[in-house]
Structure formats: C-alpha cells, structure tokens
KEMAR-56659 format. One record per atom (N, C-alpha, C): residue in three letters; x, y, z. Coordinates in pm, whole numbers, padded with zeros to 5 digits, always signed. Layout:
BEGIN
ALAXYZ
...
This chain:
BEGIN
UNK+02229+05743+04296
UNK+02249+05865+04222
UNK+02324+05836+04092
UNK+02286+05910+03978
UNK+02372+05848+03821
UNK+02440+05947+03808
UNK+02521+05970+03762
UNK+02661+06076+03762
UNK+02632+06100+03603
UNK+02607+06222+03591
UNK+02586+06326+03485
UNK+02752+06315+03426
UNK+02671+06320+03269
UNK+02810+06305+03193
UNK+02868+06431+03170
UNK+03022+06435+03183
UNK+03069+06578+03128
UNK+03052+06618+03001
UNK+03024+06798+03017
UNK+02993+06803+02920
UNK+03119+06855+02859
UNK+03230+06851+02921
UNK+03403+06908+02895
UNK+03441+06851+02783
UNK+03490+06908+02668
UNK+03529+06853+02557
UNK+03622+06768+02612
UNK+03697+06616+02512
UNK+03823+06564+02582
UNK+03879+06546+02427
UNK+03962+06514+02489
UNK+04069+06514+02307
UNK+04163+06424+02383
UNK+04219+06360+02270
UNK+04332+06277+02325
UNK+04448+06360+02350
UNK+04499+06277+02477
UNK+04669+06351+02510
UNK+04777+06302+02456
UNK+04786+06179+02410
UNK+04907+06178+02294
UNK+04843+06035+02179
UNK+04882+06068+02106
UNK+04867+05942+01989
UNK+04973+06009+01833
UNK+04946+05993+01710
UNK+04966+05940+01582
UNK+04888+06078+01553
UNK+04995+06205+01462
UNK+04916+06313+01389
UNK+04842+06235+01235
UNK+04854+06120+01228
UNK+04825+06087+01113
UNK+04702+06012+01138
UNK+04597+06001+01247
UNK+04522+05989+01325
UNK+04429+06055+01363
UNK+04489+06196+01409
UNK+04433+06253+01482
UNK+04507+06394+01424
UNK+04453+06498+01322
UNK+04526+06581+01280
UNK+04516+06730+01396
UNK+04612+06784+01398
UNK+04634+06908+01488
UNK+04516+07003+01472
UNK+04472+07034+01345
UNK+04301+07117+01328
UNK+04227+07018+01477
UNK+04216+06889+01432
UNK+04127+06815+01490
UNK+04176+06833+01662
UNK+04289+06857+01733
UNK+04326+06818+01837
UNK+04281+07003+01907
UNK+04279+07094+01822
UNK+04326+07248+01891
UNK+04191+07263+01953
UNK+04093+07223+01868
UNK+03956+07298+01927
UNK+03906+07250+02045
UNK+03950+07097+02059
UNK+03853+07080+02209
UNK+04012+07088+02306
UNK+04125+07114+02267
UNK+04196+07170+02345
UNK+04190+07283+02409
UNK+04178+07391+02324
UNK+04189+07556+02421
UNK+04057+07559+02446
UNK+03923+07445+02406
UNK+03799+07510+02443
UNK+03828+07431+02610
UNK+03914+07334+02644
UNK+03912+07252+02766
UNK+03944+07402+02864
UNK+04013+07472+02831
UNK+04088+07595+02919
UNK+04207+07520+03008
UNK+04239+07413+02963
UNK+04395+07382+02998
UNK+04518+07497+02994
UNK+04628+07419+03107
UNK+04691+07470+03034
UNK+04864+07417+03042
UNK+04915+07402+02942
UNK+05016+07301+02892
UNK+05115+07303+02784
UNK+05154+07168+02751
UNK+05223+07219+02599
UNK+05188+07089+02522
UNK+05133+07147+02428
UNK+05139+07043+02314
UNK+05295+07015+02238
UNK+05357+06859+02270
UNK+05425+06875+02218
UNK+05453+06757+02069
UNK+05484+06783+01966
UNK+05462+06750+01874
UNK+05632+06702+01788
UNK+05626+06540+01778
UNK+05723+06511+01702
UNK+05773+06452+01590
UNK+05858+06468+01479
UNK+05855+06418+01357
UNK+05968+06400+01281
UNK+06014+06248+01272
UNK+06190+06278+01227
UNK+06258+06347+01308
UNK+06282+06362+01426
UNK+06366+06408+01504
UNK+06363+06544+01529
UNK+06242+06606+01492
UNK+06223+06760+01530
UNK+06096+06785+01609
UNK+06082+06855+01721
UNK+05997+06897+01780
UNK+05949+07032+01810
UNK+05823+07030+01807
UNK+05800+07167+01787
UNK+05665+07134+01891
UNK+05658+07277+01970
UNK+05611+07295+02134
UNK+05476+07395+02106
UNK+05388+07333+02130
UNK+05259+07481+02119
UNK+05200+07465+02276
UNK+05226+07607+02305
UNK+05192+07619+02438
UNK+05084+07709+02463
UNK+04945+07633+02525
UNK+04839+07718+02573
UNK+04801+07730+02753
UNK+04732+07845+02712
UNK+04698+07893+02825
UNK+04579+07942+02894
UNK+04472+07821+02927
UNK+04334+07876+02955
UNK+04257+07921+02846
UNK+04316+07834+02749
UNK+04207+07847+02589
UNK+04257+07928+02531
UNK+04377+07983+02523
UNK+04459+08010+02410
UNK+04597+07953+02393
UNK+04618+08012+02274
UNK+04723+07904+02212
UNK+04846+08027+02186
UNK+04911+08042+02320
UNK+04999+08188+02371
UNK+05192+08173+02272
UNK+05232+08039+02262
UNK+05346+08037+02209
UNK+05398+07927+02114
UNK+05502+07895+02076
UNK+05565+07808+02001
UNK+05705+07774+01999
UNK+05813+07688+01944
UNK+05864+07664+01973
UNK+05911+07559+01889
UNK+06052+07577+01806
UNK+06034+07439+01755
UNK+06228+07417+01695
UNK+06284+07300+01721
UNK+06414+07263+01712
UNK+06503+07259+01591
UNK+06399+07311+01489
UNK+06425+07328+01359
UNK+06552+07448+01330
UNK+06619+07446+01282
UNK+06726+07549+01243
UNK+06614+07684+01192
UNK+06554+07637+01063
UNK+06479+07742+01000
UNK+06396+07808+01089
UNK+06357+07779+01185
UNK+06260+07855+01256
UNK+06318+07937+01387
UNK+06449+07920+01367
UNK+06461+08044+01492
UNK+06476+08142+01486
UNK+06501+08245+01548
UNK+06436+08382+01574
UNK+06511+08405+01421
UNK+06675+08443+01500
UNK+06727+08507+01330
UNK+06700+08477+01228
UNK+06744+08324+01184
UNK+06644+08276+01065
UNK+06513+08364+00967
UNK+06448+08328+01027
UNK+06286+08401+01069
UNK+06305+08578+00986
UNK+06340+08616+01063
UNK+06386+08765+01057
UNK+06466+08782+00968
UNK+06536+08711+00920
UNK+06647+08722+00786
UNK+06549+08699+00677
UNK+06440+08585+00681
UNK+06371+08544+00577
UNK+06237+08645+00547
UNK+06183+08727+00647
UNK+06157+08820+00623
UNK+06213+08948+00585
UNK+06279+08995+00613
UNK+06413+09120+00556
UNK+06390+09206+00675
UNK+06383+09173+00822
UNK+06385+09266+00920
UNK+06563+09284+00972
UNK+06630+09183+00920
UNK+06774+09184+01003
UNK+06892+09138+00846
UNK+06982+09156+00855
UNK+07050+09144+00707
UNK+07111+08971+00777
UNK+07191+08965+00640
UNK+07257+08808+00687
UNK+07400+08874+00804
UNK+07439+08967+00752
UNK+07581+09006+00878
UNK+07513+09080+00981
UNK+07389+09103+01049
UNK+07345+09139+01146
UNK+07372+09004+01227
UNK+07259+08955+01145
UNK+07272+08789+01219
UNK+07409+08725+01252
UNK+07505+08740+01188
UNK+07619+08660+01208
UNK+07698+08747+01332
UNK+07672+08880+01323
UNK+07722+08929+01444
UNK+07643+08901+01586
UNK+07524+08878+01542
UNK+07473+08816+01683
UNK+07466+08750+01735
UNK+07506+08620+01633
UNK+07546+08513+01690
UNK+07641+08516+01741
UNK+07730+08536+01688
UNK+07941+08563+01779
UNK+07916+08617+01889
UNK+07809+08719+01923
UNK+07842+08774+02006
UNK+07767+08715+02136
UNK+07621+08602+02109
UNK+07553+08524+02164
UNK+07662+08402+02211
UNK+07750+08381+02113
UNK+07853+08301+02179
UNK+07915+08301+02280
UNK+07986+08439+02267
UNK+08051+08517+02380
UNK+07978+08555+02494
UNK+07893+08590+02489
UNK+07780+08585+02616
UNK+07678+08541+02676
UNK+07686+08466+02585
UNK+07548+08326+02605
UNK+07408+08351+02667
UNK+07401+08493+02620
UNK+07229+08550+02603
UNK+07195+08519+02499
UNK+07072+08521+02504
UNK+06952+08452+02416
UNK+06967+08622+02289
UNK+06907+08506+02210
UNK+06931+08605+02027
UNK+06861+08713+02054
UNK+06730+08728+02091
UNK+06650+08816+02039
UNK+06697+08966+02156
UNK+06780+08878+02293
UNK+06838+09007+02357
UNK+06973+09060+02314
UNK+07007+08974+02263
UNK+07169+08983+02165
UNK+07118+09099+02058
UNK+07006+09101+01962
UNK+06975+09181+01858
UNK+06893+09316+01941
UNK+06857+09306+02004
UNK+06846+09457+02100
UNK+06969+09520+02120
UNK+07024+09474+02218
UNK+07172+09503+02288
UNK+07288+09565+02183
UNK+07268+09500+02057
UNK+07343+09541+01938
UNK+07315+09618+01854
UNK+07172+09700+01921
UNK+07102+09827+01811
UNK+07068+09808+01684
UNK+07020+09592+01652
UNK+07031+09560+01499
UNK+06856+09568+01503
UNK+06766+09576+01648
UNK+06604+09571+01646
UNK+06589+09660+01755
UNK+06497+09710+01785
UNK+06428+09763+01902
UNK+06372+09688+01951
UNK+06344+09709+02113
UNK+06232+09652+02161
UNK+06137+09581+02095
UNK+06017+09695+02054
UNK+05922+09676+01988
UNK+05942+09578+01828
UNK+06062+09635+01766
UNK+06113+09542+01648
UNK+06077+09388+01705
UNK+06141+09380+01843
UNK+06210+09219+01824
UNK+06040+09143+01871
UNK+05971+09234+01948
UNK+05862+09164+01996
UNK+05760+09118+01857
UNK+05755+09195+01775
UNK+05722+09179+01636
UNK+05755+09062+01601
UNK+05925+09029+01575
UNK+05993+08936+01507
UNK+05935+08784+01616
UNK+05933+08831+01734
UNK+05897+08715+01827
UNK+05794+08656+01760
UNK+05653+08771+01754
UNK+05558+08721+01688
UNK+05506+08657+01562
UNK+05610+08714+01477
UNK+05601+08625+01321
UNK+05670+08475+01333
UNK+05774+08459+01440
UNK+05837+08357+01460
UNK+05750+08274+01516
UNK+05675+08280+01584
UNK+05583+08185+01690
UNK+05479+08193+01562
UNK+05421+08261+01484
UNK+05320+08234+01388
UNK+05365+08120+01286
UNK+05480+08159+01228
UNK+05550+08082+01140
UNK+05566+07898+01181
UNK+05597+07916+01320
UNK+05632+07756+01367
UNK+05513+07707+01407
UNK+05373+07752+01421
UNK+05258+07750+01464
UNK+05185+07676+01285
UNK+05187+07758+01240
UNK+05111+07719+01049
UNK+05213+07669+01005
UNK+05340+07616+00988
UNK+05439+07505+01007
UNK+05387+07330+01009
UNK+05360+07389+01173
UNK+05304+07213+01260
UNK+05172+07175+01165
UNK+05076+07327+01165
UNK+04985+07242+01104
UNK+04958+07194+00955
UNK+05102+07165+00911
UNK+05138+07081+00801
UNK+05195+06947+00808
UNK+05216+06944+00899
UNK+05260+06803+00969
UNK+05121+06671+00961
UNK+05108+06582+00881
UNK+05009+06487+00882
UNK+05110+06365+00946
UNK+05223+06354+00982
UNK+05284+06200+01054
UNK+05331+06293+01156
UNK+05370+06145+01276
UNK+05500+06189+01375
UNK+05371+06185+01507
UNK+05404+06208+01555
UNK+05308+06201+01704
UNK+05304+06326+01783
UNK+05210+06338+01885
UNK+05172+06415+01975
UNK+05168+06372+02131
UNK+05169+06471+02204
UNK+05159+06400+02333
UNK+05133+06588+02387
UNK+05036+06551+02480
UNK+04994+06647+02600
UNK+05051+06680+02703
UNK+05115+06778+02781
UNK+05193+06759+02916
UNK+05096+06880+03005
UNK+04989+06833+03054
UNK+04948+06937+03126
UNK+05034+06990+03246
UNK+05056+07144+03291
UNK+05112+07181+03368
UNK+05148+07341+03335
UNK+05191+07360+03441
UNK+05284+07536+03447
UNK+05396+07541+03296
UNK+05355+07698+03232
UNK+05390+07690+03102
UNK+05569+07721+03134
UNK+05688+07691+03047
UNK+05818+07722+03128
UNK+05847+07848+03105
UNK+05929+07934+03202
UNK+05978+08031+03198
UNK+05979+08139+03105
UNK+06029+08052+03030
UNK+06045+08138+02841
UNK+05984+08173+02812
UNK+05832+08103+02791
UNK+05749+08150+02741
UNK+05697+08320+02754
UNK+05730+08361+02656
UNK+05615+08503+02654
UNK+05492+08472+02583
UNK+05442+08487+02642
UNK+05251+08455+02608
UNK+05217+08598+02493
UNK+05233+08571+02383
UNK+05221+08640+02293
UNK+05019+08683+02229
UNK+05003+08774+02142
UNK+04887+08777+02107
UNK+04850+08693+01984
UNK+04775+08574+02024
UNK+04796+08489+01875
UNK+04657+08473+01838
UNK+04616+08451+01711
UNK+04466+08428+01663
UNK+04481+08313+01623
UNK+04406+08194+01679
UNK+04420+08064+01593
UNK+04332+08089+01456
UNK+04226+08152+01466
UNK+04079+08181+01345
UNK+04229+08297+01241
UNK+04317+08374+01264
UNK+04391+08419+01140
UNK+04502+08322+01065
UNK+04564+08223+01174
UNK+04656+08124+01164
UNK+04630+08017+01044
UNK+04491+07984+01089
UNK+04467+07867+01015
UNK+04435+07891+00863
UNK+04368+07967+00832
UNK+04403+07999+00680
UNK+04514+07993+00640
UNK+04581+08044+00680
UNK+04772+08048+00624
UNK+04798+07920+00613
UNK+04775+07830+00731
UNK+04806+07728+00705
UNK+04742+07603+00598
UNK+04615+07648+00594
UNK+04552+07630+00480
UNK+04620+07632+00342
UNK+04643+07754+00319
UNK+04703+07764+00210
UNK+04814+07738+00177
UNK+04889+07728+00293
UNK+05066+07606+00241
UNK+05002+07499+00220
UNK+04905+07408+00268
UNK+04878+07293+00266
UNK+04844+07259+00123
UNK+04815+07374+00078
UNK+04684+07361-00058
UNK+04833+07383-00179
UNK+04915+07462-00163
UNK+05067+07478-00219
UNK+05108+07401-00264
C-alpha cells in the first residue's frame, strides 16, 4: 500500500524571521487549524501571537510601548494621570491594568475591551515588521489570559503594509 501524501499545509515551527518572513509563516499556519502560540524573538523582546483553530485570536508582547496603558494613552482613550493612577494603584493591588482602569471609572467595560483590541492589533502589525530575530511554534492549550478577541488577519495586514512601506 503507498501512503497518500498530505495534503495539510506545513510551515516550519521555529527557524530565522529573516528566512522565513511572518506573511510567509501565518497562512499555512491558521489554514493548519492548530492551535498554539507563535512565539517570536528579537533583541531581547518577545512578542506572542496566539491562534486558535485558524485564527489568529491574541497578542502579546514585552515591549514597554505596547501595553495596555501605553496603547491607550497613544491613542487619547486614557490621559497620562489616568495612567499613573493606575498604575499606583496596580501596585497596591497587583491586579492586572485593564481591571485596575475599570475599577477606577477611568474605562468601561466595553471601553477597555476596545482598548484590548487596538492593543492586540497594534502588537500584531508591529511583529509583522520584524524581518530578523527568530520564531519558534509551541503547539498546545492557549494560557489563561488569553481573551480570544475578534481579529481580521485580511484588515491587519495592510496596516502593516503600510508601516513597512513608511
């Protein structure tokens, strides 16, 4: 009997973005319906894209500029002394920001899920400016944190397009 070849896309699980660019790695990734984290490193910063059965649900990345407040300051959803009070007060209670800026009446609900989402877009068309630094695959259960957000890779990639082209 000859064993029929798959017809499953495969993509490599870790190598060289300067190799193998992230456009090039996403498509036969979420078309595999994995589900995992791409994690991606460069000069000492890492940044996490996490899919889920062929989408590409979150992000994640160790950069100062890209966290929530940040983010939200650089858009004009939160002032600079919102932020600084949420931090002090994230200090003092060592909940996470985006429940610190609820709790403190500086976002709503719905505000912060917003801000979630420009934040995970932002660190998402970010990476795919990254041409060095490496990649690596970790298939498995996505962690805790993750909120599986609504993301379009087909709206993403233009944006990122156009920093690239910048």
């Amino acid at each position: 009997m000859s064993e029929t070849p798959s017809t499953e896309p495969s993509f490599p699980r870790k190598g060289e973005l300067s190799e193998s660019s992230l456009v090039d790695l996403m498509e036969p990734l979420l078309v595999s319906g994995l589900v995992g984290t791409l994690a991606l490193r460069q000069d000492g910063v890492v940044k996490a894209l996490f899919v889920k059965q062929g989408e590409l649900v979150f992000a994640t990345s160790t950069l100062r500029s890209d966290r929530l407040g940040e983010v939200l300051m650089r858009k004009g959803m939160i002032s600079e002394s919102a932020l600084e009070a949420a931090t002090k007060s994230m200090r003092e209670t060592g909940n996470r920001e985006g429940e610190t800026l609820v709790e403190l009446g500086i976002l709503t609900p719905k505000a912060l899920f917003e801000g979630l989402k420009l934040q995970v877009e932002e660190i998402i068309v970010s990476a795919f400016q990254w041409d060095q630094g490496t990649f690596r695959f970790i298939e498995g259960p996505l962690p805790p944190q993750v909120i599986p957000l609504p993301l379009y890779l087909d709206q993403l990639l233009p944006k990122a397009l156009d920093r690239m082209s910048s």
